[in-house]
SEZA-309202 format. One record per residue (C-alpha): residue in three letters; residue number from 1; x, y, z; chain. Coordinates in steps of 0.25 Angstrom, whole numbers, m for minus. Each point is the difference from the previous one (the first is absolute). Layout:
@res:Ala, n:NUM, px:X, py:Y, pz:Z, chain:A
...
This chain:
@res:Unk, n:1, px:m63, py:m101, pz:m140, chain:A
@res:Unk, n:2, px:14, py:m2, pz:4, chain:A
@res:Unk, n:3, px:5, py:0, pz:m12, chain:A
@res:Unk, n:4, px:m6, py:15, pz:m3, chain:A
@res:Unk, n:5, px:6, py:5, pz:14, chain:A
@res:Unk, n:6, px:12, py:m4, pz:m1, chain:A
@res:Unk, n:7, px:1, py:6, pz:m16, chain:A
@res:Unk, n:8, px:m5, py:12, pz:6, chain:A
@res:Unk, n:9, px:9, py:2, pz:13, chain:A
@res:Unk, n:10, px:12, py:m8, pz:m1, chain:A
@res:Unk, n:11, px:5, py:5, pz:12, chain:A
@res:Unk, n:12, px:m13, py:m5, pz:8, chain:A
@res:Unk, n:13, px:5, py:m13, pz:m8, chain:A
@res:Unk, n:14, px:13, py:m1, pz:7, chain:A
@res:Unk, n:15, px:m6, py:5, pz:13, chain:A
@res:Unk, n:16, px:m11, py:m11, pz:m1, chain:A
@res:Unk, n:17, px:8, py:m11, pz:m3, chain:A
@res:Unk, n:18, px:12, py:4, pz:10, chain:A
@res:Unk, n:19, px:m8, py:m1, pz:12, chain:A
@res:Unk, n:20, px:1, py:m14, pz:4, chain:A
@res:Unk, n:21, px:15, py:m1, pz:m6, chain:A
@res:Unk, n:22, px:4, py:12, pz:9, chain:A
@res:Unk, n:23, px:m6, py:m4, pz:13, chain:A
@res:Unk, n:24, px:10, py:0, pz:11, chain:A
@res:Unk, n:25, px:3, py:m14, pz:8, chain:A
@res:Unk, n:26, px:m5, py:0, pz:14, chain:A
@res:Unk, n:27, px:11, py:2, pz:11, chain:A
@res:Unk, n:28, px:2, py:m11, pz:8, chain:A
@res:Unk, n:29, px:13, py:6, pz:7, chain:A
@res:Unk, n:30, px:m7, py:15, pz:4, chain:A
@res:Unk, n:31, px:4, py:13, pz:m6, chain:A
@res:Unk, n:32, px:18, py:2, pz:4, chain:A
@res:Unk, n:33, px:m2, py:14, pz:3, chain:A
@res:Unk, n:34, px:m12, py:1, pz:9, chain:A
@res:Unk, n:35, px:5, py:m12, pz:7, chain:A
@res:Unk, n:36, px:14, py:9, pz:2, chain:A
@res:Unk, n:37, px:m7, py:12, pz:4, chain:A
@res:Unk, n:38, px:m7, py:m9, pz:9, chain:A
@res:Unk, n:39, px:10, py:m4, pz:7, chain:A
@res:Unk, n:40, px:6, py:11, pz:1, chain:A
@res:Unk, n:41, px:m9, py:7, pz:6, chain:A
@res:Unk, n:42, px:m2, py:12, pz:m11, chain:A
@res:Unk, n:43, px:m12, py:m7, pz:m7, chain:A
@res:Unk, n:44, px:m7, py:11, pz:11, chain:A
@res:Unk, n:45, px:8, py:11, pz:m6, chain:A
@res:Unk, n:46, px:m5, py:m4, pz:m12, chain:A
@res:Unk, n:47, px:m15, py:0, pz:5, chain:A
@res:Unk, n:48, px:3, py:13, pz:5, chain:A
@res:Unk, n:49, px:3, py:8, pz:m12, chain:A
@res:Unk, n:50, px:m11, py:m6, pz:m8, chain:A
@res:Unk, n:51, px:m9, py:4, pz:12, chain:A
@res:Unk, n:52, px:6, py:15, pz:m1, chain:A
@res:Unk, n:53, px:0, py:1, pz:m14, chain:A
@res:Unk, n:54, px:m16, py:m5, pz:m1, chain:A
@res:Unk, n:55, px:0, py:9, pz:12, chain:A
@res:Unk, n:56, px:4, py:13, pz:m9, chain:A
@res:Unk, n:57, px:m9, py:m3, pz:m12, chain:A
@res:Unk, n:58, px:m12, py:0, pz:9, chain:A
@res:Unk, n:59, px:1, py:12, pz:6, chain:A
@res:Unk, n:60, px:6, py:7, pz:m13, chain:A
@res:Unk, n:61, px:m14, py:m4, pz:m6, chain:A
@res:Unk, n:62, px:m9, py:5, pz:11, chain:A
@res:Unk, n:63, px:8, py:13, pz:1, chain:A
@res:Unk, n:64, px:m2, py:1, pz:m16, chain:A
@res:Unk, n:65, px:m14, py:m4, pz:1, chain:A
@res:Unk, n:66, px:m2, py:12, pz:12, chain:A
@res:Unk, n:67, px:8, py:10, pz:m10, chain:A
@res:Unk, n:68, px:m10, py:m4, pz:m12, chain:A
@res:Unk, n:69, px:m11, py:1, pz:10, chain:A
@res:Unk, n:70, px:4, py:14, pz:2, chain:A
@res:Unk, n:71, px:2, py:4, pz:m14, chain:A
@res:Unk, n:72, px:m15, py:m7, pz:m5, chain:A
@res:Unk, n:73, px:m6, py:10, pz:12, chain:A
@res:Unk, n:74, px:6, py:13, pz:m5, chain:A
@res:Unk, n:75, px:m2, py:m3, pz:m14, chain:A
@res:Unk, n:76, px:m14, py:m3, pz:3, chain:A
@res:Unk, n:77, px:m1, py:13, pz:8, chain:A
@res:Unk, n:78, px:5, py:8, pz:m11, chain:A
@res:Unk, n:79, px:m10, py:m5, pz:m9, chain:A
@res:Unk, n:80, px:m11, py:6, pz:10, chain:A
@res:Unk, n:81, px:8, py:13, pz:m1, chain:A
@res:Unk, n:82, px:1, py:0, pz:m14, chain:A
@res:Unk, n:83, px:m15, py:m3, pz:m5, chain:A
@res:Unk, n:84, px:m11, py:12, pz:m2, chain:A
@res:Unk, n:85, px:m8, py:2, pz:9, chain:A
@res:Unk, n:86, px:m13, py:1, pz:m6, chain:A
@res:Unk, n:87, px:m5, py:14, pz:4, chain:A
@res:Unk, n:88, px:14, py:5, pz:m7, chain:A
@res:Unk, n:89, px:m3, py:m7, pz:m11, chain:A
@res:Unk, n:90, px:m15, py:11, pz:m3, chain:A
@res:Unk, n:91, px:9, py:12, pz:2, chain:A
């Protein structure tokens, strides 16, 4: 069966059988620059634009999701104002 795959998808091959090669050694001595920022005191300035940034994106969706609310309801209404009315239809 793995023969057929990787004939097939020879990317899916590489990827497959790159896995455990690739796989990253665990740090024992802590990630430099977080530990610099740390210590610094700007790992909070850090913290902060990532907070502003998600921040943004929430409220840019819900002001998109009220703006296509308002759109759906006119189209909608449109629709009721467009369709016969039945007793224009027998004149």
């Amino acid at each position: 069966m793995y023969l057929s795959l990787f004939r097939r998808f020879p990317l899916a091959a590489l990827i497959l059988l790159s896995h455990t090669i690739m796989a990253q050694q665990p740090v024992t001595q802590g990630v430099e620059m977080a530990d610099r920022l740390r210590a610094d005191g700007k790992i909070w300035v850090v913290v902060a634009v990532i907070a502003a940034v998600f921040a943004g994106i929430i409220l840019y969706l819900v002001r998109l999701d009220s703006q296509i609310g308002k759109l759906e309801k006119e189209i909608k209404n449109q629709k009721k104002d467009v369709r016969p009315k039945a007793q224009d239809i027998d004149r």
